[in-house]
C-alpha positions in Angstrom: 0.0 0.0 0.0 1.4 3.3 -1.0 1.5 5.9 1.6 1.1 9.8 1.2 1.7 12.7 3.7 -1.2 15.3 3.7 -0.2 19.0 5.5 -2.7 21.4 6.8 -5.0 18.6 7.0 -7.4 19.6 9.4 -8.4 22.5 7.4 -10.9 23.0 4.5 -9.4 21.9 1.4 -7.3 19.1 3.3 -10.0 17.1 5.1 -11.4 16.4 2.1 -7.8 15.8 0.2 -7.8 13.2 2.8 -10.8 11.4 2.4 -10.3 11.1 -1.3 -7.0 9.1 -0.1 -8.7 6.6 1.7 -11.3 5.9 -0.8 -8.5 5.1 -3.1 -7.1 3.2 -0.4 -3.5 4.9 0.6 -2.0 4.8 3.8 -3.0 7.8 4.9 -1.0 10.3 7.3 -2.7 13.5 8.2 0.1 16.2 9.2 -0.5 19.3 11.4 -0.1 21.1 14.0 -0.5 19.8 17.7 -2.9 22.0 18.4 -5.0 21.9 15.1 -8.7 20.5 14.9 -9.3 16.3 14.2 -13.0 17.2 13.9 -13.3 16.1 10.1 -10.1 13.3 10.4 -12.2 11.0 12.6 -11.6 8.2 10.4 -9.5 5.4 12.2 -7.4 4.5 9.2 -5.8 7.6 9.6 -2.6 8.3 10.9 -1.0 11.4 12.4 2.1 13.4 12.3 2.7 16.3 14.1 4.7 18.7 12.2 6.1 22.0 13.5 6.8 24.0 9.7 7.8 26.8 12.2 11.5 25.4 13.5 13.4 23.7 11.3 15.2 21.6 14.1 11.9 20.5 15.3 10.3 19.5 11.7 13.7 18.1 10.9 13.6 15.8 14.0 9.6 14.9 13.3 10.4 14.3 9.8 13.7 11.9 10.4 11.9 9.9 13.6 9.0 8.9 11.0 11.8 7.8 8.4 13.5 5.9 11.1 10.6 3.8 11.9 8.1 4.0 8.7 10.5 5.0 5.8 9.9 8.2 3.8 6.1 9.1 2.1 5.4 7.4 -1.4 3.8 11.2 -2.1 3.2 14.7 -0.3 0.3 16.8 -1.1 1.8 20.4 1.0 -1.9 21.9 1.5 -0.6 23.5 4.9 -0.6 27.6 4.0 -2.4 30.8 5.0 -5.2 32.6 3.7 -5.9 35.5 6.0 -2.9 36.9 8.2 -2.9 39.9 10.8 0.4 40.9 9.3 1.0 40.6 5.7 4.7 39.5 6.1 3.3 36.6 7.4 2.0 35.4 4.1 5.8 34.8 2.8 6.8 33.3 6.4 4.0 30.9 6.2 3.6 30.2 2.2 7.1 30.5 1.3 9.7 30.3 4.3 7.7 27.2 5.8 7.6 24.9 3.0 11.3 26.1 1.4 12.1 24.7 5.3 9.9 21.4 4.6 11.6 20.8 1.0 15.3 21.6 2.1 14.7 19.2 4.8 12.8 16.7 2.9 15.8 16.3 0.7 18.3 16.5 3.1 16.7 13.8 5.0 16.6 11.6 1.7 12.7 11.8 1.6 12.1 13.7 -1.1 8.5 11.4 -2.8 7.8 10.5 -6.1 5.1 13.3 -6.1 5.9 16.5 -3.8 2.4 18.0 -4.7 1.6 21.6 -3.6 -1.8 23.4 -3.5 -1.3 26.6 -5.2 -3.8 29.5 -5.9 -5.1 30.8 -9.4 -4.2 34.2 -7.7 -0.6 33.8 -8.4 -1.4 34.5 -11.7 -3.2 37.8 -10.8 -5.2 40.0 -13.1 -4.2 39.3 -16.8 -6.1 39.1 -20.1 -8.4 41.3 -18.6 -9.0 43.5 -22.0 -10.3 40.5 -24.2 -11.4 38.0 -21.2 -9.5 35.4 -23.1 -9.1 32.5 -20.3 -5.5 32.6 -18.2 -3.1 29.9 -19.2 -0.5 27.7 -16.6 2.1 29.1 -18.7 1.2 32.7 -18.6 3.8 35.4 -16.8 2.5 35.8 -13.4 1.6 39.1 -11.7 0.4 38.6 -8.8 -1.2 41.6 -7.3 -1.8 40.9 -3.5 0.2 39.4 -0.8 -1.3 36.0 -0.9 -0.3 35.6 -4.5 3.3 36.7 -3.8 3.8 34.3 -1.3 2.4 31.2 -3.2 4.2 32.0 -6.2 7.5 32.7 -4.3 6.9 29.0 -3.1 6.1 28.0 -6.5 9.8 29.3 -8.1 11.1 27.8 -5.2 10.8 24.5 -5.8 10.8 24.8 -9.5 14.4 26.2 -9.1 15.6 22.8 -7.9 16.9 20.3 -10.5 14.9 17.0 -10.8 12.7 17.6 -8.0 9.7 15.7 -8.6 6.7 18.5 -8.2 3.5 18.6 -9.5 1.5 22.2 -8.6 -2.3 22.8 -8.7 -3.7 25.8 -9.0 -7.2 25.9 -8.5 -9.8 29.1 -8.9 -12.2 29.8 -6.1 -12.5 26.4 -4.2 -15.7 26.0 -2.0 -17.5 23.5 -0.6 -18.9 22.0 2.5 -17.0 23.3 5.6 -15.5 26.2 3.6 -16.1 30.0 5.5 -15.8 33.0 3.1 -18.1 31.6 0.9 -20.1 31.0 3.9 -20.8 34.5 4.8 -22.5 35.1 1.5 -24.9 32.3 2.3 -25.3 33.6 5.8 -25.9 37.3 4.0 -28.0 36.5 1.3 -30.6 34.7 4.1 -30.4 37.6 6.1 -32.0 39.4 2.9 -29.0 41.1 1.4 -27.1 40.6 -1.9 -23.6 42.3 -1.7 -22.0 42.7 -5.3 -18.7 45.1 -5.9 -18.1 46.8 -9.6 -20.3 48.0 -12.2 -18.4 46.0 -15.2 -18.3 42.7 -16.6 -17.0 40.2 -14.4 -16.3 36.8 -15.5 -15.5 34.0 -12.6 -15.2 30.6 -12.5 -15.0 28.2 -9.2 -14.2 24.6 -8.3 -15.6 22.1 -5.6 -13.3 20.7 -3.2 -14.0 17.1 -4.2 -13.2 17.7 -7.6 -9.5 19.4 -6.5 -8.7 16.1 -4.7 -9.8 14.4 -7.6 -7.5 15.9 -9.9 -4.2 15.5 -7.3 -4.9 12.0 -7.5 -5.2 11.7 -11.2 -2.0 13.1 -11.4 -0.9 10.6 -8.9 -2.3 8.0 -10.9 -0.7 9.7 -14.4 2.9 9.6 -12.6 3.3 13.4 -14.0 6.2 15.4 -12.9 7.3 18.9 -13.0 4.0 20.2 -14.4 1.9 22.9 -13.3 -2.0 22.8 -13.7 -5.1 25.8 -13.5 -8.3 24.3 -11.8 -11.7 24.8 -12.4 -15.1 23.3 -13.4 -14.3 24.3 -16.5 -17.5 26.6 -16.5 -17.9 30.3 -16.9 -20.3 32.2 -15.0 -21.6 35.9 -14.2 -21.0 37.6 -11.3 -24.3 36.8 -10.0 -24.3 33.3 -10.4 -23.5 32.0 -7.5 -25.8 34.3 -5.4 -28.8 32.9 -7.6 -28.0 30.0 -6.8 -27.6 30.0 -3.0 -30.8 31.9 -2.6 -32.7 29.6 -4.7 -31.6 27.1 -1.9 -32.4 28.6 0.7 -35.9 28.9 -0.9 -35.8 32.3 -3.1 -35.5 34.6 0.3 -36.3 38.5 -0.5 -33.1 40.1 -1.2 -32.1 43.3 -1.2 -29.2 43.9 -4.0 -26.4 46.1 -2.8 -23.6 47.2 -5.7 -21.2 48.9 -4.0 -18.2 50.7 -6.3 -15.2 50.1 -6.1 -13.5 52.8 -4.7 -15.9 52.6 -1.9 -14.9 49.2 -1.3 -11.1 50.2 -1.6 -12.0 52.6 0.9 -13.6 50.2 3.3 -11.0 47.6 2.4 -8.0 50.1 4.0 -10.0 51.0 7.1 -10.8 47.0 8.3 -7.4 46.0 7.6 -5.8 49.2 9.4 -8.5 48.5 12.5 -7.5 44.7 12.4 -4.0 45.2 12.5 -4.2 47.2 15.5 -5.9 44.6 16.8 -3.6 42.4 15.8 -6.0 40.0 13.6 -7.1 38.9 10.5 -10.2 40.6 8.3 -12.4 39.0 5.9 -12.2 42.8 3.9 -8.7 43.8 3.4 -6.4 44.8 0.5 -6.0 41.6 -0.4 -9.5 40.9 -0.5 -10.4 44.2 -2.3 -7.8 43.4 -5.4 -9.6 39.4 -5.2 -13.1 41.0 -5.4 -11.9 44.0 -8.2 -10.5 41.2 -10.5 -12.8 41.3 -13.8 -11.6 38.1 -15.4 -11.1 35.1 -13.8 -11.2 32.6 -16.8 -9.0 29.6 -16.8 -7.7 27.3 -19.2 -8.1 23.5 -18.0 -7.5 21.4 -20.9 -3.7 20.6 -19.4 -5.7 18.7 -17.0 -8.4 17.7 -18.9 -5.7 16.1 -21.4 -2.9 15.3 -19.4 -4.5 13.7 -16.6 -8.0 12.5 -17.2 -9.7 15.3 -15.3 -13.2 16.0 -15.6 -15.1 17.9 -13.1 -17.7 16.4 -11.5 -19.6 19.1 -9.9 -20.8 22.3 -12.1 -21.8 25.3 -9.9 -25.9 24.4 -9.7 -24.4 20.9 -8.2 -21.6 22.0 -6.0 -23.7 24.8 -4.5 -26.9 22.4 -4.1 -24.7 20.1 -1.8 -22.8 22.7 -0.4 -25.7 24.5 1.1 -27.3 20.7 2.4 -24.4 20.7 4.0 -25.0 24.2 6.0 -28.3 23.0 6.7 -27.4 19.7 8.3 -24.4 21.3 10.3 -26.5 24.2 11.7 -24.4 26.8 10.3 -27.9 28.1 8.5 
């Protein structure tokens, strides 16, 4: 049985990296911190590794008593990363600086896998093609315009920069999905009767359900691909609006009132939260970050890499993925 190390897998996108393992029946080993939440890993095949990304002498001495008495991973999907930070330096501590430490190490140690698969963001590639809308390509310059996207793409010349080693990077659009929390608020929102939208002119996005992400690592798993970098979607376009419509018509067409807020207003309001929050020394849902995210007019993505390469094809369109997402809500009590 073939064994593969999953980081940050307590959180969102992870849990459900995870259970896609153990369908396909790997050895599963859940890595995180000591402190993080088991709540979704409460499977009993699963197997846990604490790992402290922090201190290299610590993750070096975690990482080498686990090759001493289990030998090293078969693959490594790195999910472990930050979305929302307090300080923005902490973005390229966390995304880059922690896993260059996990990658130096792994090859020191001699445990460098036949897969080192890391979770990327399509925000690396930040807002191009956004005169003609034509769909953003894997091999397209990056220019990332927020923090976030710095950091992941610093990461991502990182371990590009090393000779043979064996990556494989995913770069998925807007991911949501059962236990996922932005997308959350605009459920929460839209049953509390209001509609929040941000720009006057055409904005083209595209998402991607969590299941269908861990679908596609383990394709590429499956296709033994190497050094290759992939954009994820559903391979749908939709309108601003779309996903909206869609959540209110399951939570049973609620009366909404539709606010459209400019965007220097929201620029604005973006610089005043984040100022507030860092004085407080925490994260906000609004920030820069999140105002240069929300301004982005085109966020079309070519897939056929995937498609062709690896045998990828979405499962879950947007009337699907939200339908199940919003069950999900339901059943949980978050709605």
């Amino acid at each position: 049985m073939e064994s593969v190390l999953i980081t940050g897998a307590s959180g969102f996108i992870g849990s459900f990296i995870v259970e896609e393992a153990l369908k396909r029946k790997y050895a599963v080993w859940a890595g995180m911190r000591s402190s993080s939440s088991k709540r979704y890993l409460t499977d009993r095949k699963i197997r846990f590794l604490t790992l402290d990304f922090a201190h290299p002498n610590e993750l070096r001495a975690q990482l080498s008593g686990h090759k001493g008495t289990y030998n090293k991973f078969d693959y490594i999907v790195h999910c472990a990363g930050v979305t929302k930070c307090a300080d923005k330096a902490e973005f390229e501590y966390v995304n880059y600086l922690q896993t260059k430490y996990f990658v130096d190490i792994l090859r020191e140690l001699n445990m460098v896998p036949k897969q080192f698969i890391y979770i990327s963001s399509l925000s690396v590639c930040g807002p191009i093609r956004e005169k003609d809308y034509s769909p953003i390509r894997a091999d397209d310059t990056p220019a990332p315009n927020t923090a976030y996207g710095f950091s992941k793409l610093k990461a991502e010349l990182y371990i590009q920069s090393l000779p043979g080693f064996p990556y494989v990077i995913y770069r998925p659009t807007g991911v949501y999905g059962p236990r996922e929390t932005d997308y959350f608020l605009m459920a929460k929102s839209i049953k509390r009767h209001v509609d929040f939208a941000v720009g006057y002119r055409r904005q083209d996005l595209t998402f991607v359900y969590v299941k269908d992400v861990a679908q596609a690592i383990f394709k590429g798993i499956e296709r033994q691909v190497s050094r290759r970098s992939y954009l994820l979607s559903d391979g749908q376009v939709y309108s601003s609006r779309a996903f909206s419509d869609l959540i209110r018509q399951e939570l049973g067409n609620p009366l909404v009132v539709r606010v459209k807020c400019p965007l220097f207003a929201l620029k604005a309001i973006s610089s005043i939260s984040e100022f507030v929050a860092t004085r407080a020394r925490r994260s906000s849902t609004l920030n820069s970050d999140k105002y240069q995210i929300m301004k982005q007019r085109n966020w079309r993505c070519d897939i056929s890499p995937a498609t062709e390469e690896l045998g990828y094809t979405p499962e879950y369109d947007l009337r699907r993925g939200v339908g199940e997402t919003i069950a999900w809500y339901k059943d949980e009590g978050w709605l």
